[in-house]
C-alpha positions in Angstrom: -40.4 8.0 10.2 -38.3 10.0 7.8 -35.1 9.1 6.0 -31.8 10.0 7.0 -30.3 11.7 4.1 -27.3 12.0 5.3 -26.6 8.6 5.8 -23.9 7.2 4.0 -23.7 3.6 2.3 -21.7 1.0 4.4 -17.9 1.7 4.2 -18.0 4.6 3.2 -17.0 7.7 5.3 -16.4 11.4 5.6 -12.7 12.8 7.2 -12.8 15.6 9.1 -10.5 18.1 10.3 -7.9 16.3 12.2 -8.0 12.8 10.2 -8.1 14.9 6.3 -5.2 17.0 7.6 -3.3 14.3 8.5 -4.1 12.0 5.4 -3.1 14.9 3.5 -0.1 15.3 5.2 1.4 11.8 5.1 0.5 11.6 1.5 2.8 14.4 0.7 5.8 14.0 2.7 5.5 10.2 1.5 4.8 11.2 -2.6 8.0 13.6 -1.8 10.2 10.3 -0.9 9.5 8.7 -4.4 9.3 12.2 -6.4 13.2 12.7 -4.7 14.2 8.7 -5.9 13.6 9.2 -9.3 9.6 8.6 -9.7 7.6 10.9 -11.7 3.9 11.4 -10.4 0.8 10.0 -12.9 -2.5 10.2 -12.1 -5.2 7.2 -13.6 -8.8 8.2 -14.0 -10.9 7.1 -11.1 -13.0 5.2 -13.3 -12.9 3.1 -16.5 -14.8 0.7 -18.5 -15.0 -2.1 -16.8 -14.2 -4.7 -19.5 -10.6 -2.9 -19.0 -10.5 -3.6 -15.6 -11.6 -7.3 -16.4 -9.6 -7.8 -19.4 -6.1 -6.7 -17.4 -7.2 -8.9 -14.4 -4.4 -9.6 -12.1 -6.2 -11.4 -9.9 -9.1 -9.3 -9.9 -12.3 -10.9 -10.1 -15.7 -8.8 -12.0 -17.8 -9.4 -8.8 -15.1 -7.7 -6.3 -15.4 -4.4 -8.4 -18.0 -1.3 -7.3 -20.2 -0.9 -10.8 -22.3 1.6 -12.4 -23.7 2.5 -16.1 -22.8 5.5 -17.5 -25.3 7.4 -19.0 -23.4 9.0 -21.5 -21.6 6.2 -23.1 -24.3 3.7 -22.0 -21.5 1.1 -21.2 -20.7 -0.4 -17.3 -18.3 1.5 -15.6 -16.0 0.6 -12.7 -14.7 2.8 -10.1 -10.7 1.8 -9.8 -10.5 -0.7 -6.5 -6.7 -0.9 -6.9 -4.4 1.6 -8.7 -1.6 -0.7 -9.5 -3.2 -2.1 -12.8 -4.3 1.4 -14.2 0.5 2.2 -13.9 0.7 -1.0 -15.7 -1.9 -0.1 -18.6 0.0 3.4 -19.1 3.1 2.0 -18.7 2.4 -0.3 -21.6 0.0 2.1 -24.2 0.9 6.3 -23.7 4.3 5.2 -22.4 5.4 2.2 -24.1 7.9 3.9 -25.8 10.0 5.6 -22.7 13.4 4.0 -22.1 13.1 1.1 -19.3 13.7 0.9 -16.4 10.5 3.2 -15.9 9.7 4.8 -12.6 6.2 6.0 -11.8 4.5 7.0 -8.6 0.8 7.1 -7.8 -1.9 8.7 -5.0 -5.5 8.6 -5.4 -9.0 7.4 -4.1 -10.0 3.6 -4.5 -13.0 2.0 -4.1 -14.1 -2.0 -3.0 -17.4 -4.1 -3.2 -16.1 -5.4 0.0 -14.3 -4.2 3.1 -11.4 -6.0 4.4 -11.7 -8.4 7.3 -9.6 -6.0 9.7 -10.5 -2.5 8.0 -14.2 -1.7 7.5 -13.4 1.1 5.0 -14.6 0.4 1.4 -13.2 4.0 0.3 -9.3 4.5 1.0 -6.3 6.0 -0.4 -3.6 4.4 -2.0 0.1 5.6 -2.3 2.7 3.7 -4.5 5.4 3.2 -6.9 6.1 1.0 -9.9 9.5 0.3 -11.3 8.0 -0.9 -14.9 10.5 -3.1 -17.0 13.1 -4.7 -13.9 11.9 -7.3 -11.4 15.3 -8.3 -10.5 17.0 -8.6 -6.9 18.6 -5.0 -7.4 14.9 -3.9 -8.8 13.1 -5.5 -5.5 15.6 -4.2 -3.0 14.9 -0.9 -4.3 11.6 -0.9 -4.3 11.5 -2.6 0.0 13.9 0.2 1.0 12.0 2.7 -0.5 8.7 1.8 0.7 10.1 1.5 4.2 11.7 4.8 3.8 9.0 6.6 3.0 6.7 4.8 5.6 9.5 5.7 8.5 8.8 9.7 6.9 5.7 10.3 8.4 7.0 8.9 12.0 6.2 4.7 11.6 8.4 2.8 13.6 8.3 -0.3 14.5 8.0 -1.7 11.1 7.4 -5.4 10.2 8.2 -6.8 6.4 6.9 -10.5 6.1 8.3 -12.2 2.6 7.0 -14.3 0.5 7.4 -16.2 -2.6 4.6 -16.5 -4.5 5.1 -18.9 -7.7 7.2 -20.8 -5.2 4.7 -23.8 -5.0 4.5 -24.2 -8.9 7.8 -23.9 -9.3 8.2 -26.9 -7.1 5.5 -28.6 -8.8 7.6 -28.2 -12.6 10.1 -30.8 -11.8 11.0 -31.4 -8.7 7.9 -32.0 -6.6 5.3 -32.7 -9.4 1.7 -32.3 -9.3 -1.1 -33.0 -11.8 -2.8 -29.1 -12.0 -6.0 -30.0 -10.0 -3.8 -31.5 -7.3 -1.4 -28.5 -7.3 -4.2 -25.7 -6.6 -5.5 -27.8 -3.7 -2.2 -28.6 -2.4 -1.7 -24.0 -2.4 -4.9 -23.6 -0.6 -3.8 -26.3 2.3 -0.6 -24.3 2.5 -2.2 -20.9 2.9 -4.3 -22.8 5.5 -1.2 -24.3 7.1 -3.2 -27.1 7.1 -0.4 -30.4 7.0 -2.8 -33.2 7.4 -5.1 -32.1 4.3 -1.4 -32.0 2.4 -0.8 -35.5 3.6 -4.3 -36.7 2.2 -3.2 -34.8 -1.0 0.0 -37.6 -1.3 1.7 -33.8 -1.6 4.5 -34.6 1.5 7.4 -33.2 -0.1 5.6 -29.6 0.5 5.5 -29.9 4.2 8.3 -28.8 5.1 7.4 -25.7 4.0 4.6 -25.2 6.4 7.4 -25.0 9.1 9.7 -22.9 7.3 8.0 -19.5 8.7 8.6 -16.9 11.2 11.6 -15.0 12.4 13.2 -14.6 8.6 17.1 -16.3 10.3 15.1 -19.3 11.5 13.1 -19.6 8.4 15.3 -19.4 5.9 17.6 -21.6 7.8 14.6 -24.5 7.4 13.7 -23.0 3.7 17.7 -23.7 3.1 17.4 -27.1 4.3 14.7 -28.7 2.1 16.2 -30.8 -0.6 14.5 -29.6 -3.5 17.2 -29.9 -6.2 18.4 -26.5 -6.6 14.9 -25.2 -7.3 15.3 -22.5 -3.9 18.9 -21.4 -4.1 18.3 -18.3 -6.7 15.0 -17.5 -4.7 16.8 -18.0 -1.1 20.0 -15.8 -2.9 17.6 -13.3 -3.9 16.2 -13.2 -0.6 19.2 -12.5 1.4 20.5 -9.9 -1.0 17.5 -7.8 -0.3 18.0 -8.1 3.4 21.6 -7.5 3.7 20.1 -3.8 2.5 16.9 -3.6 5.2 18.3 -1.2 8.7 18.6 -3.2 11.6 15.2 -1.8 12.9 13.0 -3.6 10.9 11.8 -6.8 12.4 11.9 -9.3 8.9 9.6 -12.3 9.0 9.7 -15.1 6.4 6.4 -16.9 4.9 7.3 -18.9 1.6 3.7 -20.0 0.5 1.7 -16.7 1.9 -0.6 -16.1 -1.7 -3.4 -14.2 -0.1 -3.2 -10.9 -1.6 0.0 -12.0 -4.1 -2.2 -13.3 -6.8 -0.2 -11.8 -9.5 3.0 -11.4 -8.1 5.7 -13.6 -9.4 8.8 -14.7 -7.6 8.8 -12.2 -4.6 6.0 -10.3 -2.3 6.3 -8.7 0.8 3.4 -7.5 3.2 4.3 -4.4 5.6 3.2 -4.5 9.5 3.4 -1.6 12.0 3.5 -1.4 15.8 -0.2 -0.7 16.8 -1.5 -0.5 13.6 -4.1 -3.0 13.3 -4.0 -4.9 9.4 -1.5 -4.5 6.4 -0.4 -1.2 5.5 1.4 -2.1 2.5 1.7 -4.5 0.1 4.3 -5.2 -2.8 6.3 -7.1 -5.0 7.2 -8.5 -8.3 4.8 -9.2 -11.2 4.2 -9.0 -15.2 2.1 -7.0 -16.9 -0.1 -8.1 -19.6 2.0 -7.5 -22.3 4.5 -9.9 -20.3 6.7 -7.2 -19.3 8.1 -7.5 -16.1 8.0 -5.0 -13.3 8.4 -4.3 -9.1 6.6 -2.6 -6.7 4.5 -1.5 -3.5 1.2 0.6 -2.6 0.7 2.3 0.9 -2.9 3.1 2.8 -2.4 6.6 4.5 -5.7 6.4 5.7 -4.4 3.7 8.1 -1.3 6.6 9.2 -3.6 9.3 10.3 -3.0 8.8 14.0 0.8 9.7 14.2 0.0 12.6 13.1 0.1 16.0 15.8 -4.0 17.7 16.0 -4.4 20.4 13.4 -4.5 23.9 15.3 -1.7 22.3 17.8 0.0 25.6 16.3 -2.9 27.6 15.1 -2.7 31.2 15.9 -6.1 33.6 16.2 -5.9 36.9 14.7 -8.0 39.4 16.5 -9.8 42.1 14.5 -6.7 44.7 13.3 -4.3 42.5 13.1 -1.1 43.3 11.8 -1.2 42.0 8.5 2.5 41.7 8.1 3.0 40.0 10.5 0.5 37.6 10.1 1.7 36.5 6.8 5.3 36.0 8.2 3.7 33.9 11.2 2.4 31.8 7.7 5.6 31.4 6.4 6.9 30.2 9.2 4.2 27.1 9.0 1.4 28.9 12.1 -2.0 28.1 11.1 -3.7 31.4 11.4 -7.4 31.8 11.9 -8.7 35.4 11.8 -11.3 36.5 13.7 -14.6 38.0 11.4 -16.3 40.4 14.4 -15.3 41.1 18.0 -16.9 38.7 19.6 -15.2 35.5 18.0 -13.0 33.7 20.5 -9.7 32.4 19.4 -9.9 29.4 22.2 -13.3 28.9 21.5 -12.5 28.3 17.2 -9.5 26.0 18.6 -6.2 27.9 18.6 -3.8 27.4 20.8 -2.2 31.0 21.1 -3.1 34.3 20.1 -1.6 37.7 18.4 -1.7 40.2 20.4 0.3 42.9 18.9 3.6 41.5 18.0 3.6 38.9 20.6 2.7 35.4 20.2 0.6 34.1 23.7 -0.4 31.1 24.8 -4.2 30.4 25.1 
């Protein structure tokens, strides 16, 4: 039995038609948002050593990284399987010396060992901005409203942003809750697992609370609010509510305080973005350092995940029959008709998928 050569390997894809159109699409009504805020488009290399990959980890591991050797240097390679680091390694070499705060924006191809639990693809696009030297409450509240603005761009509604504070746990563990280091990263893994009687095994009960602290952001920051932790919370629960007080009614807003799946680097704030039949994350973002220990804020977007709200390709395609008016044509063009011109006599417009037809100078239905 013969080969498929065609076949490609497992998570990886070709778009057609409909689904590239509409990847393109959202990419560039949403890289128009940022461009219009203030954030100036860079584009990383798809690939780099992999020892800088390694060597900037934010909580990127060698073995979750898609490998190669190149032949020309004779040194491993790794195709990028998130684009945030690559902002953050310009942002501190070729533009070190740009006044701060820095705003960059970012689209581009990544790649992943793995697939996600709830998205088989191991070949996506990523969209995002980075506000490089500001992780404040002003810095994260822009960075939430513009995510959400440029998500709400390309027709999401029915957006979900769950918070959560990352360092939260070891901050606790400083001074007012203290924990011996091995005890503290078991006590962070039973709170990701909401598991409370692993905790109590742990002797970690002043953390418990916080497993019930979750949910509807009112309720949860009302229970986050009334854990007695010495003043430890108040700047983080302040910071909180000044970045809501700036979120449009329409957004439902859901609090998780220990949530670190995904946040491995981000600092005091991270937020994970939700839509309305959309199954899976479709953003992610937040505060973090670089490696030089500058601070900075920000998000990344999945397009690939938007594709369905957006209308069919030739929903306005218009078939040119052979001696069309040329003119006109381009007008129809400017106007924003997809045109498809017909090669010999025989090609039929319905048939190639227009919807209407030039006949003339009138524009009919097909």
């Amino acid at each position: 039995m013969s080969k498929n050569i065609d076949l490609l390997p497992k998570g990886f894809r070709d778009r057609l038609f409909d689904e590239a159109a509409a990847i393109s699409s959202n990419a560039r009504v949403m890289t128009d948002i940022l461009t219009h805020h203030g954030y100036q488009r860079i584009m990383p290399a798809i690939a780099e050593y992999e020892s800088n990959f390694v060597g900037r980890n934010q909580g990127l591991e060698r073995n979750h990284l898609l490998r190669f050797t190149d032949p020309v240097a004779g040194r491993t390679l790794a195709i990028r399987s998130d684009i945030t680091m690559q902002i953050g390694r310009i942002a501190t070499t070729r533009l070190a010396d740009l006044p701060r705060p820095l705003r960059l924006s970012y689209h581009g191809t990544i790649a992943k060992l793995h697939a996600d639990p709830l998205n088989p693809d191991r070949e996506m696009s990523q969209l995002g901005a980075e506000l490089i030297g500001s992780d404040s409450v002003q810095a994260a509240s822009e960075i939430v409203t513009l995510a959400i603005k440029a998500l709400q761009s390309v027709g999401i509604r029915g957006v979900t942003i769950d918070f959560t504070l990352p360092d939260l746990v070891e901050q606790l563990s400083r001074e007012t809750f203290p924990l011996d280091d091995d005890i503290l990263s078991q006590v962070r893994e039973q709170l990701d697992m909401k598991d409370a009687t692993s905790i109590k095994a742990l002797e970690a009960d002043n953390y418990l609370p916080l497993l019930s602290a979750t949910g509807e952001f009112e309720q949860a920051l009302a229970k986050l609010r009334a854990i007695d932790a010495g003043g430890t919370l108040s700047s983080r629960i302040k910071g909180l509510v000044d970045i809501v007080e700036n979120i449009a009614d329409d957004i439902h807003i859901t609090l998780d305080p220990t949530e670190r799946h995904g946040f491995e680097y981000q600092s005091w704030i991270g937020f994970t973005l939700y839509a309305d039949n959309i199954a899976g994350a479709i953003g992610r973002g937040g505060s973090y350092a670089l490696d030089n220990g500058e601070v900075a804020t920000g998000f990344s977007l999945y397009p690939d995940m938007l594709n369905k709200l957006v209308s069919p390709t030739n929903s306005n395609s218009i078939f040119l029959p052979i001696g069309h008016d040329n003119i006109k044509a381009e007008k129809l063009r400017d106007e924003g008709w997809i045109t498809i011109a017909a090669l010999t006599d025989d090609d039929d417009g319905k048939i190639l998928g227009c919807s209407h037809i030039l006949q003339d100078t009138d524009i009919l239905a097909l």
